[in-house]
C-alpha positions, -999 to +999 in steps of 0.1 A: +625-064-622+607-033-614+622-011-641+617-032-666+579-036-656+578+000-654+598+006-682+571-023-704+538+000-690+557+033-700+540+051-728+514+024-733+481+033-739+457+021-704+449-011-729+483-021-733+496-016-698+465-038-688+475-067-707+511-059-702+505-062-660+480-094-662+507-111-686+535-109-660+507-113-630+501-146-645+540-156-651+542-149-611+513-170-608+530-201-618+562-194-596+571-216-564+564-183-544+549-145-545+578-126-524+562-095-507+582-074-527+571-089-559+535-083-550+541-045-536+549-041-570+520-051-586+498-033-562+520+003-570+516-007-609+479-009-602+476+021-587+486+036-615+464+022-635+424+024-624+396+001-630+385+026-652+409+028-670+400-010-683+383-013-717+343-018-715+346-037-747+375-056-743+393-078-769+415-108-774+441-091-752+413-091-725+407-122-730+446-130-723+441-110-694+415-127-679+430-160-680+463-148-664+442-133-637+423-162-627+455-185-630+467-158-603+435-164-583+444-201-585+479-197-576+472-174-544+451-200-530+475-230-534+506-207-523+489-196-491+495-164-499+489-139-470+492-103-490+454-095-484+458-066-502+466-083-534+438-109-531+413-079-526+426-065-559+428-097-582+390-101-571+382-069-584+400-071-616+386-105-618+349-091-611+355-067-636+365-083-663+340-110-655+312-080-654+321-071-690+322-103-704+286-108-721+293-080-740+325-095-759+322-115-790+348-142-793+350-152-832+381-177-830+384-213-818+416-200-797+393-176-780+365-194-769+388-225-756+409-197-738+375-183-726+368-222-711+405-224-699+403-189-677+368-209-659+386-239-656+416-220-637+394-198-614+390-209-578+362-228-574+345-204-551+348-177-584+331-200-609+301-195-601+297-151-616+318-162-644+292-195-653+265-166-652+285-143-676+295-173-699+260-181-705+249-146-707+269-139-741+255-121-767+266-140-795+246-173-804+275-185-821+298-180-794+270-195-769+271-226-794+310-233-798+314-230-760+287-258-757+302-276-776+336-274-757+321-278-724+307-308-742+336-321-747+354-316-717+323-333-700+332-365-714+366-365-705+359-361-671+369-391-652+337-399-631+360-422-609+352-416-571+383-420-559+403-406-586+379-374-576+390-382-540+426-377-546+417-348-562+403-332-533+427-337-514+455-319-534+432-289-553+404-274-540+396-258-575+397-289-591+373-308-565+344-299-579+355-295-615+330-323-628+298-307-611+305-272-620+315-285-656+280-296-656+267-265-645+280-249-668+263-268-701+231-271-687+233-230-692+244-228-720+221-253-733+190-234-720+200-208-733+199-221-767+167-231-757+175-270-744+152-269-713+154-311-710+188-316-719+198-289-699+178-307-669+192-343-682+230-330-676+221-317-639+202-348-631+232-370-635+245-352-606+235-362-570+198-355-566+209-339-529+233-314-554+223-277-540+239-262-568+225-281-597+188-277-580+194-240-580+204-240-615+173-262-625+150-243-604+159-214-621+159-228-660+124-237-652+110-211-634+118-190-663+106-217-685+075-213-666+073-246-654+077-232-615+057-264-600+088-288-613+113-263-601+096-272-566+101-306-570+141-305-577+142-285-546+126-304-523+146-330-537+178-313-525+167-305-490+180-342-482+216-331-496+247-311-488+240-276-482+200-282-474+196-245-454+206-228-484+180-250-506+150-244-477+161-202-480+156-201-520+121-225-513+109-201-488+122-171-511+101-185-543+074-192-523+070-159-505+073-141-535+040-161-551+024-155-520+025-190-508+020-184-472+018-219-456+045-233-479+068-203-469+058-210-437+068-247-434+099-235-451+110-210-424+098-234-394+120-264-415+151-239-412+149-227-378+143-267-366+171-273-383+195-247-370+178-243-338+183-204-342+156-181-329+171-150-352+152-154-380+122-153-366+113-113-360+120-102-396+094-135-404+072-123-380+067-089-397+062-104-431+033-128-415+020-095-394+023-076-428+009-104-453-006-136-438-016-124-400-037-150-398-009-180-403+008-164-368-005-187-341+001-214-365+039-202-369+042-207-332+026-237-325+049-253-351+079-238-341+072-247-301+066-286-313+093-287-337+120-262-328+121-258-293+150-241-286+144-214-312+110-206-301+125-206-263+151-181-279+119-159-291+100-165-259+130-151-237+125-121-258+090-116-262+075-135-234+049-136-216+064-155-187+039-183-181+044-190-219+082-194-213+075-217-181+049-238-204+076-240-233+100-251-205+082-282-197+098-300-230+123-326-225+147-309-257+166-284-236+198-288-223+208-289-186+226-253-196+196-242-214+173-245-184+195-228-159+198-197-178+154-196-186+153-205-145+177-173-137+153-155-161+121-165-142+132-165-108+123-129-102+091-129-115+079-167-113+098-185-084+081-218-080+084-226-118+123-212-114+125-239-089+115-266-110+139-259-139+165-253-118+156-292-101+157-304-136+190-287-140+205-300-113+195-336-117+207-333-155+239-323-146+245-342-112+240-377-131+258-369-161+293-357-144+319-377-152+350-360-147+362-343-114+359-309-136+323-318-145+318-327-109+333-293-094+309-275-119+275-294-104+285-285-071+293-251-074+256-247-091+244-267-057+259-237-042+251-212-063+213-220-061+214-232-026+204-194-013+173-194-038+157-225-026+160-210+014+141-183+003+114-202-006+117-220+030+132-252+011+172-249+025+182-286+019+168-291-015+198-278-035+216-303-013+191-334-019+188-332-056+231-339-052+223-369-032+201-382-053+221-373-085+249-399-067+223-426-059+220-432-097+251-423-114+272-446-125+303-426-111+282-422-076+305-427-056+333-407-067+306-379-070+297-382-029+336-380-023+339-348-045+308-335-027+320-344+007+354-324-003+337-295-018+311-291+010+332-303+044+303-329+054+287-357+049+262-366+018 
């Protein structure tokens, strides 16, 4: 099998030992398995033949290639294939090949519906650079016929929920076939200048779509019409993937210098995700831009994401402002013991409440004899700190009264009794 590869490539020009390797890279694709041997072939054929050494204008034959490479990408995924090697290389073919394609011109039928074929076979997770390249064409013609096709193929999806269902469940690439299909005209339609019926195809997709709001929101920002790309945004913040839809909101926004919107953007994402991380790279954009909107950033963040601003507070302080933050009934019985252990040095008595709170948290809500152990080896563990403060039987109280109203109380007081050798 190798030789006569080998022997195909021999004395081709770089053009023809391309199309020669994508033709039998797609013949493997459609095989039961990718032996390891089979695909260290490949990967010594390609090193002997560079990127570079693919056309930048490439030509029906490219256009074979192309489709044989994303059935390949297709084929990995459903195989399971573990050559990592290989998969890093068909993505780089596939990007450039991809890369070059607005500067082809398809004339035939045959080419364009190969063109649509090669998208329809790419892992869903690829679509998306080749939808961009698709629509970025440089022949109107072209731009028109493929339309047209996608068109077509838009009304011969099955809208059937269940039939999509199935689908799922056997092919990821085929999933989400109907709303990347859809995608995919409302380009090419703007392109030709069909701002509404591009916007009519995405809004027969679910208004919570993330990817068909990004696609509007971009159609009509450069249409101008930025205050409706707004609206199919915020539209999509109540659908699958709404982080990614706040980011582009508080993106567009910062870039018009829309400071409070940007601002309830950023305060909507860190409630949501209850991460502190973004907030120092936000901070110096407000210390840079909008100093003015920084008190107001906290102030929202302490009422709405507690946990993130705690996050920021444990790195920036001051201390009474992480003891005042503390106060809120949001944080977790884990939560308070760590701020407590960062406290107790500096602020004792306000240590000693969160680390009551803790205590009580945890004491009523163990369950299970592990859960149990773990309360009473933090009665333990804090018992020292409270006799420093001249209080040596609280650590021991706060378990007694943990048991006095849990509803597994009394298995608690016989764990306790166990643990400590005496009496509760």
């Amino acid at each position: 099998m190798a030789s006569e590869m080998q022997t195909a490539m021999g004395g081709s020009s770089p053009k023809d030992a391309a199309a020669v390797l994508a033709a039998e890279w797609g013949r493997l694709a459609n095989e039961t398995s990718l032996p390891r041997d089979r695909s260290q072939e490949l990967l010594q054929a390609l090193d002997r033949l560079p990127l570079t050494s693919w056309a930048s204008r490439p030509q029906v034959r490219l256009l074979t290639a192309a489709s044989t490479l994303s059935a390949l990408g297709v084929a990995t995924e459903r195989l399971t294939l573990r050559d990592r090697r290989l998969l890093e290389v068909t993505d780089q073919l596939l990007h450039r090949l991809i890369s070059d394609l607005p500067a082809w011109r398809p004339a035939a039928k045959e080419e364009l519906e190969l063109l649509l074929e090669a998208w329809e076979r790419l892992p869903a997770s690829r679509r998306a650079p080749m939808t961009l390249a698709l629509a970025s064409l440089e022949d109107r013609e072209a731009i028109v016929a493929l339309e047209r096709l996608a068109a077509r193929e838009l009304l011969r999806t099955n809208p059937d929920v269940s039939s999509l269902l199935s689908l799922m469940q056997r092919d990821s690439t085929q999933a989400t076939r109907p709303r990347d299909l859809r995608i995919l005209a409302a380009r090419l339609r703007s392109r030709l200048g069909d701002t509404e019926g591009a916007l009519e195809l995405l809004a027969q997709e679910s208004s919570g779509c993330a990817a068909c709001a990004l696609t509007a929101a971009e159609i009509l920002d450069g249409a101008g019409r930025s205050d409706e790309a707004s609206a199919w945004l915020l539209r999509a913040t109540v659908g699958e993937d709404p982080l990614t839809i706040r980011q582009f909101i508080f993106d567009r926004a910062w870039a018009r210098k829309a400071w409070q919107e940007a601002l309830d953007q950023q305060v909507a994402i860190m409630e949501a995700s209850q991460d502190g991380a973004p907030w120092r790279g936000f901070r110096s954009l407000l210390e840079h831009e909008a100093p003015e909107l920084l008190p107001r950033a906290k102030e929202l963040l302490r009422l709405r994401a507690p946990d993130a601003y705690m996050t920021i507070l444990l790195q920036e302080g001051p201390d009474e402002e992480v003891a005042l933050c503390a106060q809120s009934k949001a944080f977790s019985a884990a939560r308070l013991w760590e701020i407590a252990g960062l406290l107790q040095p500096r602020i004792p008595a306000e240590a000693a409440k969160l680390y009551e709170r803790a205590l009580q948290m945890q004491g009523v809500a163990a369950v299970t004899r592990l859960e149990m152990t773990a309360f009473l080896e933090r009665v333990r563990e804090v018992t020292p700190f409270f006799e420093s403060l001249g209080r040596p039987t609280k650590a021991h109280r706060i378990a007694r009264d943990a048991a006095s109203v849990s509803k597994c109380g009394a298995a608690l007081k016989r764990e306790y009794e166990h643990f400590f050798g005496s009496r509760l």
